[in-house]
C-alpha positions in Angstrom: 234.0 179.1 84.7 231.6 180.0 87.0 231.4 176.0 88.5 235.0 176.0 88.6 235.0 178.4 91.4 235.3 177.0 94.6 234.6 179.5 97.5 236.0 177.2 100.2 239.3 176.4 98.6 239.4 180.2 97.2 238.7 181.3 101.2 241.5 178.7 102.6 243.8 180.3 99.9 243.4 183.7 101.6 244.0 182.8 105.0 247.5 180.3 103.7 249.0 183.8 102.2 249.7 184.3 105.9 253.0 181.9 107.3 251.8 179.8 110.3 254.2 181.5 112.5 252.1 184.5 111.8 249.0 182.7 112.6 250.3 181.0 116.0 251.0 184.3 116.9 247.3 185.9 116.2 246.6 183.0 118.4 248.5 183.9 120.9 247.9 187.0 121.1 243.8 187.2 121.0 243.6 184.2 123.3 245.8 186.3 125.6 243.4 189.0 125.2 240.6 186.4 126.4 242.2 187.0 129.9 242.5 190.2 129.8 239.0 190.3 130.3 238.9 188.3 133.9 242.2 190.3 135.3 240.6 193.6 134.0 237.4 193.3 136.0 239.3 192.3 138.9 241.4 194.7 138.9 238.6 197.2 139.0 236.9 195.2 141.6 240.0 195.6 144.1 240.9 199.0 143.7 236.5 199.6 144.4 237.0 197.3 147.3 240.2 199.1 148.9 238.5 203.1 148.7 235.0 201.6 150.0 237.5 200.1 152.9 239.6 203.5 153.6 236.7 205.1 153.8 238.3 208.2 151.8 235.2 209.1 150.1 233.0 209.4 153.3 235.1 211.5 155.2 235.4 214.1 151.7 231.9 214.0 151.6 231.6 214.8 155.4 233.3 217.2 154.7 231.5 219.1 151.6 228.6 218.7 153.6 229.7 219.8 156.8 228.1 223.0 156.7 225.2 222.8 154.2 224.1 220.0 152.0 224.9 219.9 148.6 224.5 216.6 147.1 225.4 217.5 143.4 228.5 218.9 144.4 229.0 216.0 146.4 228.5 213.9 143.6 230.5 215.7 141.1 233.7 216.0 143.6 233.1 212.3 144.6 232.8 210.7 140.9 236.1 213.0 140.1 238.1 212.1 142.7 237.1 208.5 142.4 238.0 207.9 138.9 241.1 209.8 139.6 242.0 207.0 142.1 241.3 204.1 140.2 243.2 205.5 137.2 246.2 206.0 139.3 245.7 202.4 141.3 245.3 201.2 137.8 248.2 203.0 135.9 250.6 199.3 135.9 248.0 197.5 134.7 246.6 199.8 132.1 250.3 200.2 130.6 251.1 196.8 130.6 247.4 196.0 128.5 246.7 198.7 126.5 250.7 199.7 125.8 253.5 197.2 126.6 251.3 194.3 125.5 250.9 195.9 122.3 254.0 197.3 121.8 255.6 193.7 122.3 253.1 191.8 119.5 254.1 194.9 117.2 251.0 196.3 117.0 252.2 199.7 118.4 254.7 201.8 117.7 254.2 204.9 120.1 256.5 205.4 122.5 255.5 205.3 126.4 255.9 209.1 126.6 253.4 210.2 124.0 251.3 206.8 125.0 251.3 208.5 128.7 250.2 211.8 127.3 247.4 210.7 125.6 246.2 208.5 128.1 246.8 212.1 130.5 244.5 213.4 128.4 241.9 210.4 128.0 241.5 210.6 131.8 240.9 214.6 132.0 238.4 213.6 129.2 237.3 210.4 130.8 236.4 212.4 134.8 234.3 215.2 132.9 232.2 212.2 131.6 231.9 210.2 134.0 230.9 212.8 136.2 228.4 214.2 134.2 226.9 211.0 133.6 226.4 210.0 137.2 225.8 213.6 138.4 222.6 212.9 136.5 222.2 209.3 137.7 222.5 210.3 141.0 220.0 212.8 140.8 217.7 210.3 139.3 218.1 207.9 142.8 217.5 210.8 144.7 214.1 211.9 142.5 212.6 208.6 141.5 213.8 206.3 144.9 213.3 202.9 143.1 212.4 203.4 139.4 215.3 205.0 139.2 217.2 202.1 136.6 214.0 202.9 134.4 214.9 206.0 133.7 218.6 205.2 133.4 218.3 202.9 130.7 217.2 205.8 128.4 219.6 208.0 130.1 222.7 205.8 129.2 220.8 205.4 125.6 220.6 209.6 125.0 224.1 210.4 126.3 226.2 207.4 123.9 224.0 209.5 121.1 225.2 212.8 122.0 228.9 211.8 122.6 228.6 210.2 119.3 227.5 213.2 117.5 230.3 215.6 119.6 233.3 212.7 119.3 234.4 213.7 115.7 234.1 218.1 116.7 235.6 217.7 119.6 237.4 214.7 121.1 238.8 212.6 118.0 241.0 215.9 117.1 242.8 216.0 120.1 244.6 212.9 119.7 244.5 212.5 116.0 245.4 215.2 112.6 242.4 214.6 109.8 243.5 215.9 106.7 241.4 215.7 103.5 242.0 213.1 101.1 244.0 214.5 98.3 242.3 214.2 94.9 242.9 211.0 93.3 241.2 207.6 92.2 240.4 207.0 96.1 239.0 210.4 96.9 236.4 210.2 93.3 235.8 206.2 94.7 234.8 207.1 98.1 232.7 210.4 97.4 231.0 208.1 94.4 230.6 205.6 97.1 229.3 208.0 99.9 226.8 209.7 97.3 225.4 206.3 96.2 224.3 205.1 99.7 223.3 208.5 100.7 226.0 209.1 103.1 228.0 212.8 103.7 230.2 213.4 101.0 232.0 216.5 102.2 234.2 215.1 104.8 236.6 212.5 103.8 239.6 212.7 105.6 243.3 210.2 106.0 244.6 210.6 109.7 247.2 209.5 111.3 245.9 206.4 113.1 249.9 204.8 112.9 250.2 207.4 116.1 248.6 205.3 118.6 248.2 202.1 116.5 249.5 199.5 113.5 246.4 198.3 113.0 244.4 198.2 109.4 241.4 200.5 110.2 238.8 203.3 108.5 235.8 204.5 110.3 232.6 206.3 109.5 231.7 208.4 112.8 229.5 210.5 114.2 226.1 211.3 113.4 224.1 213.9 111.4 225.9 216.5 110.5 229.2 215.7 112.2 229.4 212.5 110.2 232.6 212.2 108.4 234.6 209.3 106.6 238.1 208.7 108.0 240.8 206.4 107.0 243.8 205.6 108.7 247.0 206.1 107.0 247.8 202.6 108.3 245.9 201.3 105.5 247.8 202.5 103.2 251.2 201.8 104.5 249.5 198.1 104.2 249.5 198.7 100.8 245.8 198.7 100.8 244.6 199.1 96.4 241.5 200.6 95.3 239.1 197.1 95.4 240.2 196.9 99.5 239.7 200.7 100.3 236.3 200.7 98.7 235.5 197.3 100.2 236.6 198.6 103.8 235.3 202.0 103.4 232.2 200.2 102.1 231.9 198.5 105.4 232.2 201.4 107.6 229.5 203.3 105.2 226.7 200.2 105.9 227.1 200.9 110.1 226.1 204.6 108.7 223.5 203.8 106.5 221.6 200.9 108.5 221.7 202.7 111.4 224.3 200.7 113.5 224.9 203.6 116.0 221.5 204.2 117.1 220.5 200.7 117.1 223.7 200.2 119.3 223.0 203.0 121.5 219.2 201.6 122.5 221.3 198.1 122.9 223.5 199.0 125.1 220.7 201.7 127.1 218.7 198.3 127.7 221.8 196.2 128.8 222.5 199.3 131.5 219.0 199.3 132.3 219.1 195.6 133.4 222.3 196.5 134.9 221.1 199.0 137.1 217.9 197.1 138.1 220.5 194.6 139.0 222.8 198.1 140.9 219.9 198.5 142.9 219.3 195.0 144.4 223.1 194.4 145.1 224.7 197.3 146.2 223.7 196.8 149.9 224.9 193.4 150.1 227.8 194.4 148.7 228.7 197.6 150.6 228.2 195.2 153.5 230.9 192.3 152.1 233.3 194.5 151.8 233.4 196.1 155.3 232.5 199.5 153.9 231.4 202.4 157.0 229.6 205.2 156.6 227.9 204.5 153.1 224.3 205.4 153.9 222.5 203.9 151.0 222.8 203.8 146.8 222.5 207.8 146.7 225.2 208.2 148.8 228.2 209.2 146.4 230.5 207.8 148.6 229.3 204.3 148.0 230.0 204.7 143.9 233.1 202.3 144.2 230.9 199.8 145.1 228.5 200.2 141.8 231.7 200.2 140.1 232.6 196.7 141.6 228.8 195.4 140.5 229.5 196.9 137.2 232.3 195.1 136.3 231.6 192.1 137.4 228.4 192.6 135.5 230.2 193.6 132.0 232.4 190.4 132.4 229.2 188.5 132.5 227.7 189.9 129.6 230.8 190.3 127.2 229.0 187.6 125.1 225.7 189.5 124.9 227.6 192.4 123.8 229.9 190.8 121.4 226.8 189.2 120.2 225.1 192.2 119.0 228.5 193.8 117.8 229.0 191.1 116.1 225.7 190.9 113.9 226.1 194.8 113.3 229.8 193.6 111.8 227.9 190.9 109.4 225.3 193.5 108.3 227.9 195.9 107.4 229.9 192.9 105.5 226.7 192.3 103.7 225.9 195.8 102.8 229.7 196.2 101.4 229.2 193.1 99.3 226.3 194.1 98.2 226.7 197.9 97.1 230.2 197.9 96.2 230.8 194.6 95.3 234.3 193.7 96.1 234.6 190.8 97.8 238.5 190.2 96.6 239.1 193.4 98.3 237.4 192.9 101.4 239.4 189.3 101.8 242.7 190.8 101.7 241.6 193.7 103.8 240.2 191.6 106.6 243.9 188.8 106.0 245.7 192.1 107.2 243.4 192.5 110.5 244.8 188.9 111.6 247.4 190.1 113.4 245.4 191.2 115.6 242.2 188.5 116.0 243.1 185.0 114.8 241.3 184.0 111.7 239.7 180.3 112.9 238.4 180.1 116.8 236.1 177.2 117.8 232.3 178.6 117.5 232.7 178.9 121.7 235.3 181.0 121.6 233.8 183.0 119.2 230.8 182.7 120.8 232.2 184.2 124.3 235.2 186.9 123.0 234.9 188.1 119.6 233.3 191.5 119.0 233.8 190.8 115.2 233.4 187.5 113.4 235.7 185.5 113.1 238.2 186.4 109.9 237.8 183.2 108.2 234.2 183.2 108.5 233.9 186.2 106.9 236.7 185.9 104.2 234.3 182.8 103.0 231.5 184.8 103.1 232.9 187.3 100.9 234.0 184.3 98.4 230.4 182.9 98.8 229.2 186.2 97.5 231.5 186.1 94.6 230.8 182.8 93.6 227.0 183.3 93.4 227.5 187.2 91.5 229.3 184.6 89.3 226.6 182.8 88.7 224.3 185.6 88.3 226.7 186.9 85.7 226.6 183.6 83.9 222.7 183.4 83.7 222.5 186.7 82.1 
C-alpha cells in the first residue's frame, strides 16, 4: 500500500479541493499585496520628505531648547510628535491597506469604527515605543559619535526580546479576550503536546482572533514565563478537527522549542545594524536632497524623518532577506510538527484554508522576493512526502 501512495498526486489533490475561482482570487489578492510593498515605502518616504521640508521639527526643537538644552527631551517630544504626523499623513492609506482592502477580499469582518479604535490604540502604543527606542539611539550618536550602529545592532536585538516577553502581559490583551480552553479532547491534545516538547503547559487559551481578522491562525508567544499557547477561534469556525489543531498547534510549539524568537531577534539586530551603518553614511546626502534647513547633523532629532526615509527605502530592499529567514524558521517549524506530532493530513488541510490569503503555487522568484512563508503547495507536498516515507517506515517494521 505503501508504493501506491503518491505524494505528488496526493499534494495536487489538496490544493483541487479549492474551486479555481477561489484560487484566481488568492492570486489576486497576494500579488496585490506584492505592491503594497513599493507604495507603502513611498508613502513613508513623502510624508519624511514633506516635515524635513516644513521645517516643523526644527523650529519645536528651537523651541525646547530655547532656554536650556535638553536633548532627551528633545528627542522624546520630537520622535512623538513625528510618528504622530506620519500616522495622520498616513491615515487614507493605512485604511485602505490594512482595512478596506481586507474587508473587500473577505478577510475582515470588523467594522471601520472598532478597526479605527484599535488602530487609536496601536498608535498610543506604537509613539511610547518608538520613542523609547530612539531616545536610546539617540543617546548612543551623541556617546559613541561613529560606532554608534555597533552598538545599535544589539540594541534593536535586546529590545524585540523584551517586547517579546511583555507582548502577551501587556499589549496582546488590550485588543484581544484569551479565555482558557475548555476541557475536552483539544485541551488533553495540546497540554500532552506542550509537555512532550517541553513547552508551558499552563496557559492554553482560544481568543477571539475573528475581531480583527478571518484568517486561520494559533500562536505560541512570548518568552519564558510569559509564554502561552493561543488559538484563534477562527480555527474553529473553519471547522478545524483534532489531526489539524495538533498539526497547527504543533507548528507554533517548534518556533518555541528551536528557539525561533531569539534566533529572529539576533537576525533582525544584524539586519538594523547594517542598516544603521548604512543611516550613518546617507543621512547627510539625504537631508541635503530634500531641501531640509536647520538639521545640524544625525543627532539632531529634528532630522529623524530623514532616517525614516533611509529606513524604508532600506526595508523595501531587504524584504527578500527578511522573508528569507522567515521563511526557513516556517520550514523548521513544519518539520518539527511532522516530526513530533505526526500529522501531515492535518497540517495539509490546515495550511488549504490559509490560501485565501497567500496563493498556493508562485514562480520560485516570486517566492523568492515576497513570501514570508513558503509557498502552500510546497509545503502541502512536503507534508505528503513525510507521510509517504512514515509509510514506508511503517512497512519495514
Amino acid at each position: 500500500m505503501a508504493q501506491q501512495f503518491d505524494p505528488a498526486a496526493a499534494a495536487a489533490a489538496y490544493l483541487a479541493q479549492l474551486p479555481p475561482q477561489a484560487h484566481a482570487k488568492a492570486v489576486a489578492y497576494t500579488q496585490g499585496g506584492h505592491w503594497l510593498l513599493l507604495w507603502g515605502a513611498l508613502v513613508t518616504v513623502l510624508v519624511g520628505w514633506l516635515v524635513l521640508r516644513s521645517g516643523l521639527l526644527v523650529r519645536v526643537r528651537a523651541r525646547i531648547e530655547a532656554r536650556k538644552a535638553r536633548p532627551w527631551l528633545a528627542v522624546a517630544a520630537l520622535i512623538a510628535l513625528y510618528t504622530l504626523i506620519e500616522t495622520l499623513l498616513t491615515l487614507p492609506w493605512t485604511i485602505y491597506s490594512d482595512w478596506w482592502r481586507e474587508a473587500s477580499y473577505g478577510l475582515t469582518s470588523q467594522p471601520l469604527g472598532g478597526y479605527l479604535g484599535e488602530l487609536t490604540l496601536n498608535t498610543v502604543i506604537v509613539v511610547i515605543v518608538t520613542v523609547l527606542l530612539f531616545s536610546l539611539l539617540y543617546w548612543l550618536i551623541r556617546r559613541t559619535a561613529r560606532r554608534w550602529w555597533l552598538w545599535g545592532g544589539g540594541l534593536v536585538a535586546g529590545f524585540i526580546i523584551v517586547m517579546m516577553v511583555l507582548a502577551p502581559v501587556f499589549v496582546q490583551p488590550l485588543f484581544n479576550t484569551y479565555q482558557p480552553a475548555p476541557p475536552g479532547p483539544v485541551r488533553d491534545a495540546v497540554a500532552a503536546m506542550a509537555i512532550a516538547g517541553g513547552v508551558p503547559h499552563d496557559k492554553i487559551y482560544i481568543y477571539d482572533g475573528s475581531r480583527q481578522s478571518n484568517r486561520y491562525t494559533a500562536n505560541v508567544s512570548g518568552l519564558f514565563g510569559t509564554a502561552r499557547i493561543a488559538m484563534s477561534d477562527v480555527m474553529f469556525a473553519k471547522g478545524a478537527d483534532l489531526p489539524e489543531v495538533k498539526a497547527v498547534v504543533g507548528h507554533e510549539m517548534g518556533h518555541y522549542v528551536h528557539m525561533h524568537a531569539i534566533w529572529m531577534a539576533l537576525a533582525f539586530g544584524g539586519l538594523a545594524l547594517v542598516s544603521f551603518f548604512l543611516v550613518d553614511r546617507l543621512f547627510a546626502p539625504v537631508v541635503r536632497l530634500t531641501g531640509a534647513k536647520g538639521v545640524t547633523g544625525l543627532s539632531d532629532p529634528a532630522g529623524f524623518p530623514a532616517i525614516s526615509i533611509i529606513l524604508a527605502v532600506l526595508g523595501l530592499l531587504g524584504a527578500p532577506i527578511i522573508f528569507g529567514v522567515t521563511r526557513a524558521v516556517e520550514v523548521d517549524a513544519d518539520r518539527y510538527s511532522l516530526t513530533h506530532v505526526n500529522e501531515p493530513d492535518g497540517l495539509a488541510r490546515a495550511l488549504v484554508k490559509t490560501i485565501e490569503y497567500r496563493a498556493a503555487t508562485p514562480s520560485k522568484l516570486e517566492e523568492t522576493l515576497f513570501y514570508d512563508h513558503p509557498a502552500v503547495g510546497s509545503r502541502v507536498r512536503m507534508a505528503m512526502d513525510w507521510k509517504a516515507a512514515q509509510a514506508q517506515v511503517d512497512e519495514v517494521r
